[in-house]
BATORLUM-966987 format. One record per residue (C-alpha): x, y, z; residue in three letters; residue number from 1. Coordinates in steps of 0.02 Angstrom, whole numbers. Example, Ala and Ser with C-alpha at 12.3 -4.5 7.8 and 13.67 -1.06 7.14 Angstrom:
2
rec X:615	Y:-225	Z:390	r:ALA	k:1
rec X:684	Y:-53	Z:357	r:SER	k:2
END
This chain:
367
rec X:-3680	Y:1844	Z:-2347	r:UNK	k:1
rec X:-3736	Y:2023	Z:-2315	r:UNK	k:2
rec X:-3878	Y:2116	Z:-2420	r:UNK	k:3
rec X:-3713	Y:2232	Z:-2464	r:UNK	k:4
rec X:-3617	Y:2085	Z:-2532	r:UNK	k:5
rec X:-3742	Y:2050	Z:-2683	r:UNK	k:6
rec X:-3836	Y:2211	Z:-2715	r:UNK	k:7
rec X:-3743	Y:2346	Z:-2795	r:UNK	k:8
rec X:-3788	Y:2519	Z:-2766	r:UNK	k:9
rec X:-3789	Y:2626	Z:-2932	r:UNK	k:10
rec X:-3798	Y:2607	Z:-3112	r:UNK	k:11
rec X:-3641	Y:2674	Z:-3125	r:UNK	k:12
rec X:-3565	Y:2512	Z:-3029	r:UNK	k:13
rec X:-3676	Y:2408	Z:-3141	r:UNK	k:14
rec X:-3585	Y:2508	Z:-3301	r:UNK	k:15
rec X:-3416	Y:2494	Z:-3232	r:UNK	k:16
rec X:-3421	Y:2308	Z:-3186	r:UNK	k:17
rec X:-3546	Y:2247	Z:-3327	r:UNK	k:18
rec X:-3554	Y:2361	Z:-3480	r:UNK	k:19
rec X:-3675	Y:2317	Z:-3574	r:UNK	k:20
rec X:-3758	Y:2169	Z:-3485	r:UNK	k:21
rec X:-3905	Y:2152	Z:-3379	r:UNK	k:22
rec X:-3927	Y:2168	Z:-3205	r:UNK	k:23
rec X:-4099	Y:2172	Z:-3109	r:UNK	k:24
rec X:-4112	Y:2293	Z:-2948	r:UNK	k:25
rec X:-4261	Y:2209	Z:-2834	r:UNK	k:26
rec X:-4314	Y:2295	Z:-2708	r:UNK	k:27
rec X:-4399	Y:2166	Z:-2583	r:UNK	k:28
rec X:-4537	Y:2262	Z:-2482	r:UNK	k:29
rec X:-4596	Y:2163	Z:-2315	r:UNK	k:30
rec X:-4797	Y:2166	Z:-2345	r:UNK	k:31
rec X:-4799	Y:2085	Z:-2159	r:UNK	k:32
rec X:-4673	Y:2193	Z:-2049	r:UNK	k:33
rec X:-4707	Y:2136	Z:-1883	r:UNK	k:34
rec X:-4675	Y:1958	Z:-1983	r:UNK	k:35
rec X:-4511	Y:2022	Z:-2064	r:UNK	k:36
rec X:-4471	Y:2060	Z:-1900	r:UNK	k:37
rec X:-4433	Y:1890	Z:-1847	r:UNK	k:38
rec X:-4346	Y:1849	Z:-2014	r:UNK	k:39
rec X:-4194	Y:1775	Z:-1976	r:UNK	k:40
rec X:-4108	Y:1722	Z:-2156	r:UNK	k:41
rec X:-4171	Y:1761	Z:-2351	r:UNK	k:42
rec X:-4142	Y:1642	Z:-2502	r:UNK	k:43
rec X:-4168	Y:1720	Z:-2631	r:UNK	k:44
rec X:-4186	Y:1594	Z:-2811	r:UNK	k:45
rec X:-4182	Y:1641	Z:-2990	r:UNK	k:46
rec X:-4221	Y:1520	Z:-3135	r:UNK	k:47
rec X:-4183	Y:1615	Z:-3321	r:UNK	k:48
rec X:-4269	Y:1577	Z:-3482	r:UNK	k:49
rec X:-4148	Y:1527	Z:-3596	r:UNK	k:50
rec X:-4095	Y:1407	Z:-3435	r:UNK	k:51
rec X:-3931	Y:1500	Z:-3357	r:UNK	k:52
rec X:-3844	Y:1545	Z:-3227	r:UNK	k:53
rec X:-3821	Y:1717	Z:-3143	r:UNK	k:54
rec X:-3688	Y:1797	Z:-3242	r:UNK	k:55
rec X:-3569	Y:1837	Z:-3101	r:UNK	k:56
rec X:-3533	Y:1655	Z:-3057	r:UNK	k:57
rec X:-3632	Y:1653	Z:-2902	r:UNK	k:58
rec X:-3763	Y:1498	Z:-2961	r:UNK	k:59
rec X:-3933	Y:1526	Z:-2950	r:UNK	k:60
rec X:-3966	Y:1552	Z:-2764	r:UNK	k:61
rec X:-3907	Y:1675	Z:-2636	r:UNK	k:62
rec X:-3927	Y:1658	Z:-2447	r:UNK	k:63
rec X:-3939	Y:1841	Z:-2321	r:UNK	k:64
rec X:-3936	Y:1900	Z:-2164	r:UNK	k:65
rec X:-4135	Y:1938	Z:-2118	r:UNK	k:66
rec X:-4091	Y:2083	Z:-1984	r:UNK	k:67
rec X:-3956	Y:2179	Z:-2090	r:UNK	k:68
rec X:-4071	Y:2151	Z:-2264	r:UNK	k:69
rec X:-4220	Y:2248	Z:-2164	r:UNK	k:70
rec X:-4117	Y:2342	Z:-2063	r:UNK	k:71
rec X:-4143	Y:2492	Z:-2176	r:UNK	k:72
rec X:-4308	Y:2489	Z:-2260	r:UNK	k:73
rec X:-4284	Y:2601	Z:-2438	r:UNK	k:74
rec X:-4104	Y:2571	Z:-2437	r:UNK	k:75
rec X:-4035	Y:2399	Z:-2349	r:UNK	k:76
rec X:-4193	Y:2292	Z:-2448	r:UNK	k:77
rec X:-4109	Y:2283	Z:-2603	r:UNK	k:78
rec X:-4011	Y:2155	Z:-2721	r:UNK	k:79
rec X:-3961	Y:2174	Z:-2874	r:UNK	k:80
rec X:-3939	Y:2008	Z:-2993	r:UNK	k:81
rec X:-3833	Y:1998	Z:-3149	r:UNK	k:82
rec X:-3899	Y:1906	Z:-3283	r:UNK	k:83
rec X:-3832	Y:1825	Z:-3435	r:UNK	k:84
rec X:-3874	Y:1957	Z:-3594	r:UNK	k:85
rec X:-3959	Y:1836	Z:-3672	r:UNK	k:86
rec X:-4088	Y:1835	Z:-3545	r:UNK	k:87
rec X:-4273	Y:1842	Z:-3604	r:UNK	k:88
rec X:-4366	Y:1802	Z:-3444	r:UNK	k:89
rec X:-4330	Y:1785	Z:-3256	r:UNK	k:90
rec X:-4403	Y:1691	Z:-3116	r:UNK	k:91
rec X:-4353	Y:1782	Z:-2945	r:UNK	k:92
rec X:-4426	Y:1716	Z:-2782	r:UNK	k:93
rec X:-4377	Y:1758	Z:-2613	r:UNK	k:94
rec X:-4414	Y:1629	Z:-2451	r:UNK	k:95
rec X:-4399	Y:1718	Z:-2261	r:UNK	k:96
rec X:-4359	Y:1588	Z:-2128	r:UNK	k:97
rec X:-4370	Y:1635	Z:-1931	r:UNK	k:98
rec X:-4215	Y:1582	Z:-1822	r:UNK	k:99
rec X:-4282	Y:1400	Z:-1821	r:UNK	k:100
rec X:-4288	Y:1404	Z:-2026	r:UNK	k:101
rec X:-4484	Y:1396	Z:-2030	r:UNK	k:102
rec X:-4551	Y:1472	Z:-2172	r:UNK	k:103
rec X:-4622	Y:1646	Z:-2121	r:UNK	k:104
rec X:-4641	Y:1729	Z:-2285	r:UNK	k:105
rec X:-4625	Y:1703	Z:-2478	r:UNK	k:106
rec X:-4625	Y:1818	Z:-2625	r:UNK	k:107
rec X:-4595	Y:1766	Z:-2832	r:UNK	k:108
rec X:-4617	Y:1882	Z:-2980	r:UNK	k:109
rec X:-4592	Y:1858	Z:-3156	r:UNK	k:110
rec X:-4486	Y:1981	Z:-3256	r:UNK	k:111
rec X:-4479	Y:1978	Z:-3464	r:UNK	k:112
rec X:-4314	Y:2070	Z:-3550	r:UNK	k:113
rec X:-4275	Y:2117	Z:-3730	r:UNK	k:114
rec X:-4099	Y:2185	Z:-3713	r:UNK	k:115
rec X:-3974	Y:2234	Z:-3625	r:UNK	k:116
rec X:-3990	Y:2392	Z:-3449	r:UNK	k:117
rec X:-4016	Y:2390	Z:-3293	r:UNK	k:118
rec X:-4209	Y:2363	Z:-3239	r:UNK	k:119
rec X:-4288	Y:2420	Z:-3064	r:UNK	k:120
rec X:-4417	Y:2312	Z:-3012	r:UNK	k:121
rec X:-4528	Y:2279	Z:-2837	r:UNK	k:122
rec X:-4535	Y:2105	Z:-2752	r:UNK	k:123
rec X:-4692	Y:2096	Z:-2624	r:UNK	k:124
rec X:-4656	Y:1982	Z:-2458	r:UNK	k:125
rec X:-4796	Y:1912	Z:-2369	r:UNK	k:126
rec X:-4869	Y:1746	Z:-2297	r:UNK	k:127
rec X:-5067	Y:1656	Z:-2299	r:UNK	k:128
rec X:-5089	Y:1782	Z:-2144	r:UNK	k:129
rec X:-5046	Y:1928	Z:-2228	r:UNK	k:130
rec X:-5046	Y:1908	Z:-2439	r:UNK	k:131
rec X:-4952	Y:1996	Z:-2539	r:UNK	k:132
rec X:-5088	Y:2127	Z:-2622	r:UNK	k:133
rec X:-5028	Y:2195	Z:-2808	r:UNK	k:134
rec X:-5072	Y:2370	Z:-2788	r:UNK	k:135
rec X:-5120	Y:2499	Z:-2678	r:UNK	k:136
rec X:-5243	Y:2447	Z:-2546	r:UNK	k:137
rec X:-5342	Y:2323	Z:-2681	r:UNK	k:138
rec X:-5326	Y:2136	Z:-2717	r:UNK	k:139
rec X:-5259	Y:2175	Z:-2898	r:UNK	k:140
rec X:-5240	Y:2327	Z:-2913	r:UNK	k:141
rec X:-5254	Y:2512	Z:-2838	r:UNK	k:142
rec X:-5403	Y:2500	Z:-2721	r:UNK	k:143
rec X:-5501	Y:2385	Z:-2812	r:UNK	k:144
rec X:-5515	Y:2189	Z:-2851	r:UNK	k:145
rec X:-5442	Y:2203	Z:-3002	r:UNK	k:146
rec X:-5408	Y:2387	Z:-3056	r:UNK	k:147
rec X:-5422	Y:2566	Z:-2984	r:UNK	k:148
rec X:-5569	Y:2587	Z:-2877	r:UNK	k:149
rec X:-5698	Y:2489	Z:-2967	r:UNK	k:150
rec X:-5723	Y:2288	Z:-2967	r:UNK	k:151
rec X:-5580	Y:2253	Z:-3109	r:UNK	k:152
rec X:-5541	Y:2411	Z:-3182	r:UNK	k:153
rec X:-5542	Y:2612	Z:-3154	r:UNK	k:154
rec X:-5720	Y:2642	Z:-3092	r:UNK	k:155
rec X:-5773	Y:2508	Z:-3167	r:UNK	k:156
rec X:-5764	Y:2337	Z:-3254	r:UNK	k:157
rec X:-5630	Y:2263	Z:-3369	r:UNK	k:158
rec X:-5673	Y:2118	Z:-3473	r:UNK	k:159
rec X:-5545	Y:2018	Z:-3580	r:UNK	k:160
rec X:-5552	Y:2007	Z:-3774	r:UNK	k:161
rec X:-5501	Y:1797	Z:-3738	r:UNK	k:162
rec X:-5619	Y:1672	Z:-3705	r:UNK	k:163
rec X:-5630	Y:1517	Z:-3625	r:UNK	k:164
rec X:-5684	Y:1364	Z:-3751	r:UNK	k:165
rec X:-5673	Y:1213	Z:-3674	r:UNK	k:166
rec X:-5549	Y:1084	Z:-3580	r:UNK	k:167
rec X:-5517	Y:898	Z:-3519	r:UNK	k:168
rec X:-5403	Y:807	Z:-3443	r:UNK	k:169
rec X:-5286	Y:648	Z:-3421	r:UNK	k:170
rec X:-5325	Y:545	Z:-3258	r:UNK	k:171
rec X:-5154	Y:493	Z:-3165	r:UNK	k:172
rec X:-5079	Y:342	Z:-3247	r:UNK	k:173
rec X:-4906	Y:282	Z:-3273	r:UNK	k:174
rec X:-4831	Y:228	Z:-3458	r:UNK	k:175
rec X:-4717	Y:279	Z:-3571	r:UNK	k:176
rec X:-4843	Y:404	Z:-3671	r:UNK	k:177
rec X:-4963	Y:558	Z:-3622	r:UNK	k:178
rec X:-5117	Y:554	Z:-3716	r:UNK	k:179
rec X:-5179	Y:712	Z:-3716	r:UNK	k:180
rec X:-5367	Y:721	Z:-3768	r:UNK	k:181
rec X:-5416	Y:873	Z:-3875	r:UNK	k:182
rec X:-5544	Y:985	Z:-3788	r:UNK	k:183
rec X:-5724	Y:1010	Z:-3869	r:UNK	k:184
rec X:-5785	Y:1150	Z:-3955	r:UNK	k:185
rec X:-5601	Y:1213	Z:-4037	r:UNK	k:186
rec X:-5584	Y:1298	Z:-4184	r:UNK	k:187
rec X:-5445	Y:1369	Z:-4313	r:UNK	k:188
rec X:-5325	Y:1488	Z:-4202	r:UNK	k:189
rec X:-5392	Y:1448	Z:-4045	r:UNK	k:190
rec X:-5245	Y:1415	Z:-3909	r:UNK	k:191
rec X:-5220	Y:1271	Z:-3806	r:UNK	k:192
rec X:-5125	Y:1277	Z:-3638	r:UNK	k:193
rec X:-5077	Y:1108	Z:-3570	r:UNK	k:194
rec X:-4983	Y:1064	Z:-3391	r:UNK	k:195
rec X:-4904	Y:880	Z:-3385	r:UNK	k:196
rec X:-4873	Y:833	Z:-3206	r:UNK	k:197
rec X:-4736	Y:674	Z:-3154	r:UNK	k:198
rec X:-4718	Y:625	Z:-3009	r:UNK	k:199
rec X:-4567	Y:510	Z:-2916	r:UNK	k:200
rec X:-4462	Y:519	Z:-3101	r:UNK	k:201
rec X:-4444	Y:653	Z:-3200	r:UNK	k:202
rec X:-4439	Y:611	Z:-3402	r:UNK	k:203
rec X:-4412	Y:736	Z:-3568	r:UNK	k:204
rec X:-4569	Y:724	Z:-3666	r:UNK	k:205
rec X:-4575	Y:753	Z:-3875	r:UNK	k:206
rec X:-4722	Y:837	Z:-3926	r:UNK	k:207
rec X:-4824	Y:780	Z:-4074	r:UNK	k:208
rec X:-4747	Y:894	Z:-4200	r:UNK	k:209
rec X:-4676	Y:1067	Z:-4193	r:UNK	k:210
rec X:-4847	Y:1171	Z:-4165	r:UNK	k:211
rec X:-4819	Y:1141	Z:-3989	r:UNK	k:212
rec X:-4708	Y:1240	Z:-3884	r:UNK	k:213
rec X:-4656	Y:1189	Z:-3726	r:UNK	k:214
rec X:-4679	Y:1348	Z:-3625	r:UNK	k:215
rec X:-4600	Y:1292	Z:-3473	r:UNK	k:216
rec X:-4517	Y:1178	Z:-3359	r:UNK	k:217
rec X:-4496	Y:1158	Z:-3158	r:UNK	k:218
rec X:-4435	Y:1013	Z:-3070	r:UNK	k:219
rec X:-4462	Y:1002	Z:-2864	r:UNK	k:220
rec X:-4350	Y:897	Z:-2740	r:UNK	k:221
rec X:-4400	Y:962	Z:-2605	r:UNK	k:222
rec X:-4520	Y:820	Z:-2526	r:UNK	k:223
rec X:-4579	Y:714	Z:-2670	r:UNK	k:224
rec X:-4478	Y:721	Z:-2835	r:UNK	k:225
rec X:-4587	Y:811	Z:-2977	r:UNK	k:226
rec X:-4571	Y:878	Z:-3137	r:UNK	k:227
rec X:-4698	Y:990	Z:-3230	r:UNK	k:228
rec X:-4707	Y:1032	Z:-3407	r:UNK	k:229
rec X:-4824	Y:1168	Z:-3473	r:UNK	k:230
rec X:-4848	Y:1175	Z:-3659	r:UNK	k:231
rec X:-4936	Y:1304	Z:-3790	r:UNK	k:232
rec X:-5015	Y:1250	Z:-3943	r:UNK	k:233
rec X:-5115	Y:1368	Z:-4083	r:UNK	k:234
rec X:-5234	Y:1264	Z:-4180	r:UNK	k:235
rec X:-5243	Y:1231	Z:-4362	r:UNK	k:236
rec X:-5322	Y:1153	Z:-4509	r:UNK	k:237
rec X:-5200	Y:989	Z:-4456	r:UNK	k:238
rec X:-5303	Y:971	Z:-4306	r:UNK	k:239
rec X:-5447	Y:951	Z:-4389	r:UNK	k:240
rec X:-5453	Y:762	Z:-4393	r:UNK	k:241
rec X:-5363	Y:727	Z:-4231	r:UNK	k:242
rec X:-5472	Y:668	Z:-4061	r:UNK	k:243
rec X:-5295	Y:652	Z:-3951	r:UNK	k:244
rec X:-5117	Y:695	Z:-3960	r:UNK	k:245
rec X:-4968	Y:596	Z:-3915	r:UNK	k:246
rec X:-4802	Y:641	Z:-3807	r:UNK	k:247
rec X:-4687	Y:512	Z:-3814	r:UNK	k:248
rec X:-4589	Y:500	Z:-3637	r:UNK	k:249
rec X:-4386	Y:459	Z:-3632	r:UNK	k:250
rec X:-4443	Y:354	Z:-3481	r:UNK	k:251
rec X:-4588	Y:274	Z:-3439	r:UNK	k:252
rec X:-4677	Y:358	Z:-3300	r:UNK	k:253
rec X:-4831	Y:418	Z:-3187	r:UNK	k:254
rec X:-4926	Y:561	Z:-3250	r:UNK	k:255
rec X:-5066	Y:643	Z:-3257	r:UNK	k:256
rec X:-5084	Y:798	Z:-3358	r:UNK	k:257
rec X:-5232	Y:940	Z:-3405	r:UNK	k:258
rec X:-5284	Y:1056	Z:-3550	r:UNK	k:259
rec X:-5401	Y:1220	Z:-3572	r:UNK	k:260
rec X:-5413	Y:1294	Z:-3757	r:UNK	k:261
rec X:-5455	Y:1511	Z:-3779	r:UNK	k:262
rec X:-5492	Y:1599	Z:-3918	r:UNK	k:263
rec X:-5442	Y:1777	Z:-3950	r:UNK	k:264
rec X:-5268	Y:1742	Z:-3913	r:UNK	k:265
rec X:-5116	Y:1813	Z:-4020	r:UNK	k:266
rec X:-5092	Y:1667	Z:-4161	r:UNK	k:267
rec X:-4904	Y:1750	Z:-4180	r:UNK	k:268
rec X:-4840	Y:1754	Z:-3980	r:UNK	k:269
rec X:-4996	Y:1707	Z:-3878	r:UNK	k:270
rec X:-4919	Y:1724	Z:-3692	r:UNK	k:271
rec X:-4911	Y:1913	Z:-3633	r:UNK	k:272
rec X:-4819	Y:1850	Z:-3473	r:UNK	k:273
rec X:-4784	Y:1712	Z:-3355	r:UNK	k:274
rec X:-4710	Y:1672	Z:-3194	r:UNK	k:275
rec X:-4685	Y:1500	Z:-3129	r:UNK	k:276
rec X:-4700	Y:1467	Z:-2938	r:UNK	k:277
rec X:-4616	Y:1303	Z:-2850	r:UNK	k:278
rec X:-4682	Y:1261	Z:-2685	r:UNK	k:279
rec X:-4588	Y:1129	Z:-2591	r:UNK	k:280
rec X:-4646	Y:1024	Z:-2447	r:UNK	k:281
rec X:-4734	Y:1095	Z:-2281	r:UNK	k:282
rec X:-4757	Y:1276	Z:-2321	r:UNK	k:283
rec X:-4885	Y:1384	Z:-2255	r:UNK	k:284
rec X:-5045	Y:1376	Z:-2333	r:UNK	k:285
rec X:-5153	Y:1446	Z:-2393	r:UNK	k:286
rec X:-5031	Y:1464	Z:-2545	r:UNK	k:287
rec X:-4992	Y:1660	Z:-2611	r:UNK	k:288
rec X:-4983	Y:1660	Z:-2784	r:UNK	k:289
rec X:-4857	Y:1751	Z:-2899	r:UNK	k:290
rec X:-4883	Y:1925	Z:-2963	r:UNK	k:291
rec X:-4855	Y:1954	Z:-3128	r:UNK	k:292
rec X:-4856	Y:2096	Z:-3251	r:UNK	k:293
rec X:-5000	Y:2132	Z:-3369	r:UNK	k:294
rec X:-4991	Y:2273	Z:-3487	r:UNK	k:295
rec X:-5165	Y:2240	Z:-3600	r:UNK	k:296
rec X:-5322	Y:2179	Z:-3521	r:UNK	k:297
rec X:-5329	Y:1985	Z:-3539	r:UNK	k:298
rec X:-5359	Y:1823	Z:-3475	r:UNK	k:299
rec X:-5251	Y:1758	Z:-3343	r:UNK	k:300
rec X:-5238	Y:1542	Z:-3336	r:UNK	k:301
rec X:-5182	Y:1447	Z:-3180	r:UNK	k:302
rec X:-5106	Y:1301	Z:-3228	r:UNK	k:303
rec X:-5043	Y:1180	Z:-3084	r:UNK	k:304
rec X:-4981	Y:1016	Z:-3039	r:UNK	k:305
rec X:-4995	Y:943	Z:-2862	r:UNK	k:306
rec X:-4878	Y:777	Z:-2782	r:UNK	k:307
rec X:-5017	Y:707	Z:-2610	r:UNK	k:308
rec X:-5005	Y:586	Z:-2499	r:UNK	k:309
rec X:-5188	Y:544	Z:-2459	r:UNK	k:310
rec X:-5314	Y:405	Z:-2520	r:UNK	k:311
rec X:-5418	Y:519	Z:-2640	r:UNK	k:312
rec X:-5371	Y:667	Z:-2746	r:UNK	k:313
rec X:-5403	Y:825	Z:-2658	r:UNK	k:314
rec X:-5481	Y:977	Z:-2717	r:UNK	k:315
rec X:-5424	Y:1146	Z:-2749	r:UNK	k:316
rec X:-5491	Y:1299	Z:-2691	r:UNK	k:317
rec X:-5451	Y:1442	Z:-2809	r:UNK	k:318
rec X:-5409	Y:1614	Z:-2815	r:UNK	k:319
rec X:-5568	Y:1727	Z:-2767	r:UNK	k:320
rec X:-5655	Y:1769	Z:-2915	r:UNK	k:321
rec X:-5569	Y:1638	Z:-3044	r:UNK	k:322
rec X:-5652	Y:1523	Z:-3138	r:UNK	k:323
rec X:-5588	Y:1324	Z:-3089	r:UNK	k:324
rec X:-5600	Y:1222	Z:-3265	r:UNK	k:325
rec X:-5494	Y:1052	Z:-3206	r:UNK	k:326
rec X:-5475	Y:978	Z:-3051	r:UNK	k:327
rec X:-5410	Y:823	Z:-3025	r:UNK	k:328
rec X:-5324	Y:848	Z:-2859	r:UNK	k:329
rec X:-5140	Y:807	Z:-2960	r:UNK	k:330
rec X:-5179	Y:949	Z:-3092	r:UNK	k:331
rec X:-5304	Y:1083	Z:-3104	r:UNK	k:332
rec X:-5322	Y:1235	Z:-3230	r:UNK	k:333
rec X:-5414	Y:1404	Z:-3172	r:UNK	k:334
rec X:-5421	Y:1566	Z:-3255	r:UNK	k:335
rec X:-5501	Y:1741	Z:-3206	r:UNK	k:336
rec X:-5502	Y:1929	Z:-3314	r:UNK	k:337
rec X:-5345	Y:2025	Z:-3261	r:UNK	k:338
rec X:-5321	Y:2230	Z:-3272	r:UNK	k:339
rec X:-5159	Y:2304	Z:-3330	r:UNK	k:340
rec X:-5020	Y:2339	Z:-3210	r:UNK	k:341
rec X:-4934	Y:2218	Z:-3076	r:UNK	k:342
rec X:-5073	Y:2088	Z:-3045	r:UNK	k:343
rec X:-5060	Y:1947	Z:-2885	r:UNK	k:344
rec X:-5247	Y:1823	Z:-2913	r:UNK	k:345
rec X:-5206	Y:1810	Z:-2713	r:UNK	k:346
rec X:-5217	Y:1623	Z:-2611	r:UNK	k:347
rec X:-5244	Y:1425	Z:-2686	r:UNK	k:348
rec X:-5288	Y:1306	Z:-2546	r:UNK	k:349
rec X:-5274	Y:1107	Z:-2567	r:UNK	k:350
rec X:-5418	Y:1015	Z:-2452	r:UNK	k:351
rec X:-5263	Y:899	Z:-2405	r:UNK	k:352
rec X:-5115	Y:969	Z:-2291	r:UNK	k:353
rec X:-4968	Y:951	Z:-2427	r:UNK	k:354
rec X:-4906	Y:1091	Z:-2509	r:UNK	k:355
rec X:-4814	Y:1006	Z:-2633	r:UNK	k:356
rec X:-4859	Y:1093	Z:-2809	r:UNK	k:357
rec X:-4780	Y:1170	Z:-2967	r:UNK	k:358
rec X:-4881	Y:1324	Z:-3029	r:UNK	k:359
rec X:-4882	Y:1420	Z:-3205	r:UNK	k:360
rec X:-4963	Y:1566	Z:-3199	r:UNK	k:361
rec X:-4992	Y:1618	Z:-3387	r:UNK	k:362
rec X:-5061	Y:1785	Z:-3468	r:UNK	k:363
rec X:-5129	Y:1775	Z:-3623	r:UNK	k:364
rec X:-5092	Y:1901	Z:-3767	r:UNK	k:365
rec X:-5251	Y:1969	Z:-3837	r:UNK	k:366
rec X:-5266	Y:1944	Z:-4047	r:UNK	k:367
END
């Protein structure tokens, strides 16, 4: 299927054939051209929050032609997705394969929506040779680490009203209930963030009561079958007597699971953004992480769960600059200060070869 096919090329298409939904024009830009000059085929995936599919019946994948899609850098690199109206959040990635379908690039971005238009938006492509940078000549930003010119902001340094308080974790074992233990140190309106890794079956999982929020959900089947659940939880007088909390699993099954608690956080809607990255078997590594939108100053949290292969759990090596809180080779938290504006943490590495892993990258809404 040609770029052509899928992408449509004014608003006043979109009008004509949509009214007043939603559409999405993406504008893929190779970060790697030589790379992207060997790119053969395109898949691009979209997973929607309220779980959808695209509105014009296509599913929730689309294959195209590498040569044509680059052919005209500015123009050709475009597709344009129609989404349900409903749509509050969308998960976009894009995978470049070479003639022989090896991986040669990869490119995800999370997008949040309140009503109905057409939105323009940017989609980086690169690979572990050449990451995808979220600004202008700077890791996360515009010629800086983290901001404009200076080491996380403009000039100079950006700190985050949110604070880290404390964590812990659940070693892998296999039953029919997660036991998540409560980290130290947590007090009235703090925020917990919790990952819940399975691996081989994939189970639903009831929460202890409605203060927590499942966040979101990914399932993998490509190599080992996964399923991560990421959950958000704001603390309260009720948790005042409680050492552990208790998901009760519609199957039994293995698991392992961490949890990191912040204060500072928004008691009312305490995620600012998100974007979820799946990462199937034998791609390149090091991993390139999502970028993701940040529009106030905050704390960004890594949460990730990891399917391997070898005799002991292997480590993770985390984006430059972050903080790692858990790591127990099959889930791991990190979190670093983020700048306003489009915001990529960079690379995660596994000391073991398999890239099997489900990612949430969450930023947290300042109180």
């Amino acid at each position: 299927m040609s770029a052509r096919a899928i992408a449509l090329a004014s608003c006043a298409v979109f009008a004509a054939s949509c009214g007043k939904g939603l559409a999405l024009d993406i504008t893929v830009n190779p970060v790697c051209v030589d790379d992207n000059n060997v790119v053969a085929q395109l898949t691009v995936t979209v997973a929607l929050t309220p779980s959808a599919m695209l509105a014009d019946g296509g599913g929730d994948a689309r294959t195209l032609d590498g040569p044509s899609f680059f052919s005209n850098l500015g123009h050709s690199n475009r597709v344009v997705l129609i989404l349900p109206e409903a749509t509050q959040h969308a998960d976009v990635s894009v995978e470049a394969f070479d003639a022989m379908h090896k991986s040669v690039g990869f490119g995800e971005r999370g997008f949040a929506f309140s009503g109905a238009g057409l939105h323009y938006e940017t989609l980086p492509l690169g690979n572990s040779n050449c990451p995808v940078p979220a600004g202008d000549g700077g890791t996360n930003g515009d010629g800086g680490a983290n901001g404009d010119g200076g080491a996380n902001g403009d000039g100079g340094t950006v700190t985050s009203p949110v604070t880290f308080v404390g964590s812990a974790n659940v070693p892998p074992n296999t039953g029919p209930t997660v036991i998540l233990p409560k980290p130290g140190n947590v007090a009235i309106g703090d925020t917990m963030l919790a990952v819940m890794m399975f691996d081989g079956i994939m189970p639903g999982a009831s929460p202890p009561d409605s203060s927590w929020t499942q966040q979101a959900m990914q399932s993998q089947t490509d190599g080992p079958t996964s399923k991560a659940l990421w959950w958000t939880h704001i603390v309260s007088q009720a948790d005042a007597s409680k050492s552990t909390y208790y998901f009760a699993l519609s199957q039994a099954a293995g698991f392992t699971a961490a949890v990191a608690a912040y204060r500072g956080v928004s008691t009312t809607n305490p995620v600012q953004n998100f974007t979820v990255l799946d990462v199937g078997a034998n791609k390149p590594l090091p991993i390139v992480l999502s970028t993701v939108s940040v529009s106030t100053a905050s704390t960004a949290v890594l949460l990730l769960g990891h399917v391997y292969s070898v005799p002991s759990p292997p480590m993770w090596t985390g984006p430059s600059g972050w903080t790692k809180r858990e790591d127990q080779g099959s889930a791991a938290i990190f979190d670093g200060t983020v700048a306003p504006g489009l915001v990529s943490p960079g690379t995660i590495n596994p000391s073991d070869s398999s890239t099997n892993a489900l990612i949430d990258l969450i930023v947290l809404a300042p109180q």
